[in-house]
Phi, psi and omega in degrees: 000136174271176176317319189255035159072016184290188159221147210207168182196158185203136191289334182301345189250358177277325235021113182256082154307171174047240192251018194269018159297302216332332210243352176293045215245119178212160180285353185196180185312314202257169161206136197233116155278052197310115193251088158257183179210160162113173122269127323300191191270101211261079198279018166065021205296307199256180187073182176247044176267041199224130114334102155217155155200178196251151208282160175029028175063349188242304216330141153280060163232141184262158186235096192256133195221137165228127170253104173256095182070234201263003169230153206262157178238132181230127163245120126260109189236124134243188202244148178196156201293141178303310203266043194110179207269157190306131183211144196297167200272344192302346160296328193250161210256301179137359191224022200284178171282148197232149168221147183250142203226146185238101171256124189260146167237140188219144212239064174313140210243327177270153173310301180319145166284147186214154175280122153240158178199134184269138149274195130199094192258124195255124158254092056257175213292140202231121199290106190253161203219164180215125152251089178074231195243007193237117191266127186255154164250130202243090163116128157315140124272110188236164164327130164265255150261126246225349199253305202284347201045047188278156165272162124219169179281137175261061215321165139285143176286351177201153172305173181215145190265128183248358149162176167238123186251084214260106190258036163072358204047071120251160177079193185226132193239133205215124166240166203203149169289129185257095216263039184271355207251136148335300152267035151303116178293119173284356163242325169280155170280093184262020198220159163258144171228135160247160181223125183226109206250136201221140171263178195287119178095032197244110167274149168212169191224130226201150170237146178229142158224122175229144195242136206309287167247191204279135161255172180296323191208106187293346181295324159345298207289343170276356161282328194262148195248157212246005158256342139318315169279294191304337183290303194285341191292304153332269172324311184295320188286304195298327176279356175301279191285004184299133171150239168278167228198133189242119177237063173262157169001266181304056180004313163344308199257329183280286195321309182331296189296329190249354172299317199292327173314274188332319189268343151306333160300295193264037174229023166283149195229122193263136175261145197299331223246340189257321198101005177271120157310131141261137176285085166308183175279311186239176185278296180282134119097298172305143201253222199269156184212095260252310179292326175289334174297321201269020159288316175270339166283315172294332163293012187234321167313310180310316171277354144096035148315007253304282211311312174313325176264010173257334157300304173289341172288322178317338195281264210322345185287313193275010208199003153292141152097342183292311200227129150284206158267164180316148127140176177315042177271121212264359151209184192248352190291117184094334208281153182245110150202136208310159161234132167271176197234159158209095188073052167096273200327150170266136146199194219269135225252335150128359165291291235349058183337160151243005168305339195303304184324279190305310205277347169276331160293357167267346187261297171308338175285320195281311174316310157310315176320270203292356174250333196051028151315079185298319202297321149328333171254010194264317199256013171250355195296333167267335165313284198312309176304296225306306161327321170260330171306335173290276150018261196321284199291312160316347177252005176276357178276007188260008155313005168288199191219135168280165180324315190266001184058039145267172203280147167296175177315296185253033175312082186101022182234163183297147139009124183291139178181167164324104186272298206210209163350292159016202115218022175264157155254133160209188193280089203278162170261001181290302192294305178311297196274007182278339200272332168274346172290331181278320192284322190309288173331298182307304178307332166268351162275326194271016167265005150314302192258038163032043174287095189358317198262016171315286224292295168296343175291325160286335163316293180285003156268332155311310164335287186283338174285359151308312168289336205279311180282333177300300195284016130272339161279341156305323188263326177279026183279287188322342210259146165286129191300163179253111142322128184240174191297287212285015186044050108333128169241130175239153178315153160214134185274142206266178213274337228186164192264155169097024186212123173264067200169212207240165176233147210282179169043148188320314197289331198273300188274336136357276204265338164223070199228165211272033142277005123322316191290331166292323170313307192279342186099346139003281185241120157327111162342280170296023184279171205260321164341280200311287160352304162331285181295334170286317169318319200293305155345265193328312186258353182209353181258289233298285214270031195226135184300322233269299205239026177194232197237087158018110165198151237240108200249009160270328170232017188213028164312313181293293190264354176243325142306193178093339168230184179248240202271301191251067208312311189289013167275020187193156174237062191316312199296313190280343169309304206269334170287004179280309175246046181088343172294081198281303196265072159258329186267341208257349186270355168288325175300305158343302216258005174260309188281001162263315184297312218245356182267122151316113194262329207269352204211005155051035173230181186255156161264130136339278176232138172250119202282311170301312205194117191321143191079330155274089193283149175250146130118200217247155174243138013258143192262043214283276171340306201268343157310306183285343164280001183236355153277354153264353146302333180279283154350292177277013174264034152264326202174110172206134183279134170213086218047242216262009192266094173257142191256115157271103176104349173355281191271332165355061196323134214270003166276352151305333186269002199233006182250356194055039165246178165254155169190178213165203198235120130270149201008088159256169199255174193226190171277337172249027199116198159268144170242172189195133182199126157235136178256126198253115177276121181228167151332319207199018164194138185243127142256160182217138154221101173263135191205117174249156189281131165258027169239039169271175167320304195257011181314315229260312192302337159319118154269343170179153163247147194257117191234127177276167201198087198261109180260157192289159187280354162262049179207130190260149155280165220251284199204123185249123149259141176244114208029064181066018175242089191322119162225171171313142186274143208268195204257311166288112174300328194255005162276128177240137170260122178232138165262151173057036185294149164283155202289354180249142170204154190241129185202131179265159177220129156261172208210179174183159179263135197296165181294133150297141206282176190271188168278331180282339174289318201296001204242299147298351178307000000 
């Protein structure tokens, strides 16, 4: 659905295989359904003069509202299965027929009786026909004589059915030419009119069903009833996202968190003939992409979606080893990368990331993290070696020696390939640190179930990430030192090994520049490298026409900067709550959810690339949704080795607003947590409750719960399940060790001493 509530489809953009156009008979690539009113008719193209939002703020049903001149118009549309009601997939074959249904409403808004009128003109143009309630299209319209600008029809060997329009037995149901445009036929009927006549304030309500593809037995599409449809479509989703659950302040930020579920849903493609889910990057046009995929399994994982994200993991698990990666690789044995199906088969969807490789092996360690499924890891447990076995041999083949017989450039790092969009190959340090965080992750989880090749596996990852950092202090020996705004200078590491200086445009160096190497485990947050690099963002790539976005750095330095283009392709928020910088992550957080969110329709722009507010790329981007509700997530609830940090990132106007919020059963590394917090002026409570028959319960050493109270205020007095302790020394940290799975904790708050002038002066 567009802006202005038309409705469209287009085959290039479906990724279509095989035989599965056959049924699309449409006159041309895209079929666009253009919903005007008026006399003449005014189909809204420009401007915002269309309304929308989504039912319950998430549901995927659009609300589209408009007023033309005195009488309003309300479209609610959604999509639903023709042969029933909406069923999980393990129920659906993956190829069923779909139809989208409309309920109009239509209002005088004035006391006078008034004329209302609907169109509905399909473009591109269509010789149209009305049987009764039912509208067909018999033909093209194509050029004729082409200097006179004449029309003629181009028959169909049989009419086609293009949708049904059940008006109550009220108006007049009409097809008519629609001559308003210059090469517009002034004679054939290419448009539908509805006509209506409303007494003052008088409303009607009208249904359109239009079916996706030509069906077999049109009687089907007059069975379905749209307040039936809406129930049950309504009822399939909300238990769709039932599970973990974000209750936070901003209604926004809650509706989001369960949209985005959704648009994970309606953009997975199950193949009819294998029974394999693919996770694209997007619903449109993008086909499968391993790393953006597994950003939506672990954001499903994270809501304690187990099993759904244990369905998407099985397609990469059936389909190692089938393909390598793009670039200089001596075999395909182990490697994980995405794939798309075409009649059951896999092949290559024209990505082959080689990011792929690392983030899926980090994405099977964390589903066991986050599920505690042991059986599930017992029986994925030869995959995963195979996965690092791929690693291992592939990075001994850069093991060599340069011309002086010292170790190379790239010593012990993978194969030169494909990082990402890109097409050169070289030695990414991105691709490197995703790829020992996946060999790591796997090696501490199967030293869990004591599975045998742990103990080497954990070896060769100390190795590698040994190599990973010598050939990055190395290429950063090489590197010409950086300006920072305050004309300072630091050292800096390049995106890549051979190269000494910057690499053009945002995505190599930005968004996959060697802040990966902290992401991946590499560098310690807090290492003086890492410090560099964030600086160097901040002042020249992020705020730079060259590596970002333009900004005006005396007054929009702050709020327009802080991410790079394509915010979620790096885990800038989790970086800076990694090292203690909380609001350095919420303004990165933020400041991801101003560039890229639609707030009225609750979706994401891929990147907006000119400028803030023009989003580029395709919907629903259901990946960057899902990374950047895990940036959201982890300032609520972040693992850290034996540690969960609650409230971290939190903002500190939630302690200030008296409302309450919190989390239900989102899964953590230590099980489902569930946390509410009542915040008040003189009193703070938390009631925290985690599951103890998760796998990994027992491995919490402590929980930390941040309390960002306002700062002119000390605590008072801490009970912790009725147990009076000591106050702590950082007022807004409570530390508890060896917590119980329910634990309860009070805070008192008093107004603080005012400091004198020379302290405030030292303050």
């Amino acid at each position: 659905m567009r802006h202005n509530g038309e409705l469209f489809a287009d085959k290039a953009q479906l990724k279509l295989s095989g035989r599965d156009a056959a049924n699309l008979l449409w006159p041309g690539r895209q079929l666009r359904y253009r919903i005007g009113s008026g006399d003449p008719p005014d189909f809204r193209e420009e401007g915002h003069a269309t309304q929308q939002e989504l039912l319950e703020g998430w549901l995927p049903v659009v609300i589209s509202r408009w007023l033309d001149r005195e009488i309003a118009f309300e479209v609610t549309t959604l999509a639903t299965l023709v042969d029933g009601p909406p069923r999980e997939a393990a129920l659906r074959r993956g190829d069923e027929d779909l139809a989208a249904m409309m309920r109009i409403v239509i209002r005088n808004t004035t006391h006078g009786r008034k004329r209302a009128q609907l169109w509905l003109a399909i473009a591109p143009a269509e010789s149209l026909a009305l049987e009764g309630d039912s509208l067909f299209a018999e033909g093209r319209v194509v050029p004729d004589v082409q200097v006179a600008r004449q029309w003629r029809e181009d028959a169909y060997p049989t009419p086609r059915l293009r949708g049904l329009l059940m008006t109550g037995q009220r108006g007049i149901l009409q097809t008519v030419p629609l001559g308003g445009r210059p090469e517009a036929s002034h004679v054939i009927p290419t448009a539908l009119l509805y006509s209506l006549d409303l007494e003052g304030g008088e409303a009607h309500t009208l249904t359109a069903v239009i079916p996706f593809a030509i069906p077999a037995n049109a009687s089907r599409l007059r069975g379905l009833d749209f307040a039936q449809a809406l129930s049950e479509l309504s009822a399939y989703w909300r238990g769709f996202v039932a599970g973990g659950q974000l209750q936070v302040p901003e209604q926004v930020l809650a509706d989001f968190h369960k949209a985005a579920r959704v648009h994970v849903g309606i953009s997975t493609d199950k193949d009819p003939v294998n029974g394999l889910t693919i996770v694209p990057a997007a619903t449109w046009s993008y086909g499968a992409c391993g790393n953006e995929a597994c950003w939506q399994i672990t954001m499903l994982d994270q809501a304690g979606h187990h099993t759904r994200a244990a369905e998407y993991l099985e397609t990469f698990l059936q389909t190692q080893g089938v393909s390598r990666p793009d670039g200089r690789f001596a075999s395909s044995e182990g490697a994980l990368v995405a794939m798309d199906f075409d009649g059951g088969k896999p092949v290559m969807g024209g990505f082959a990331y080689n990011l792929d490789q690392g983030f899926i092996m980090e994405c099977l360690a964390n589903h066991y993290r986050l599920s505690g499924d042991r059986d599930w890891l017992i029986r994925a447990a030869p995959a995963l070696v195979k996965a690092c076995g791929f690693v291992s041999r592939e990075r001994a083949q850069t093991k060599q020696f340069d011309a002086n017989g010292d170790p190379s450039e790239a010593w012990g790092l993978l194969p030169v390939g494909h990082l990402e969009d890109n097409p050169e190959w070289r030695h990414w340090f991105a691709v490197n640190a995703h790829a020992y965080a996946g060999l790591r992750a796997i090696a501490d989880v199967l030293a869990e179930i004591n599975h045998p090749a742990a103990d080497d596996l954990q070896h060769e990852a100390e190795a590698y990430r040994s190599d990973i950092r010598a050939a990055a202090l190395r290429a950063m020996a090489l590197t010409p030192v950086v300006r920072l705004l305050d004309g300072t200078y630091v050292p800096h590491i390049p995106t890549r090994t051979g190269l000494r200086g910057r690499e053009p445009g945002w995505f190599r160096e930005a968004a996959y520049g060697a802040l990966h190497l902290m992401e991946g485990g590499v560098f310690d947050p807090d290492e003086p490298e890492m410090t560099w690099l964030l600086k160097d963002l901040e002042d020249n790539l992020f705020v730079t026409r060259e590596w970002g976005r333009p900004v005006d750095l005396d007054e929009r330095w702050f709020s327009h900067g802080g991410v790079t283009i394509q915010a979620n392709l790096m885990d800038l928020a989790i970086d800076y709550l990694r090292r203690g910088e909380v609001k350095h992550a919420l303004r990165a957080l933020f400041n991801n959810f101003g560039a890229s969110l639609y707030a009225d329709v609750r979706t994401f722009t891929e990147h907006p690339v000119t400028a803030l507010g023009q989003g580029v790329g395709p919907f629903y981007k259901s990946s960057d949704e899902s990374k950047a509700l895990t940036w959201l997530r982890h300032m609520l609830l972040h693992e850290e080795n034996g540690t969960l940090h609650v409230t971290q990132g939190a903002p500190e106007a939630w302690f200030t607003a008296e409302q309450p919020f919190g989390v239900e059963a989102m899964a953590t590394y230590f099980g489902a947590v569930s946390f509410e917090i009542r915040p008040s002026v003189l009193r703070t409570t938390v009631t925290l409750r985690r599951d103890p028959n998760h796998t990994r319960a027992r491995l919490l050493s402590s929980i930390v719960l941040h309390l960002h109270h306002p700062a002119q205020t000390v605590v008072t007095a801490l009970r912790v399940n009725d147990v009076p302790l000591p106050i702590p020394r950082d007022d807004n940290v409570i530390v508890v060790p060896s917590p119980p799975y329910e634990l309860h904790v009070r805070v008192e708050y008093g107004e603080a001493r005012p400091l004198s002038n020379q302290e405030h002066s030292r303050a």
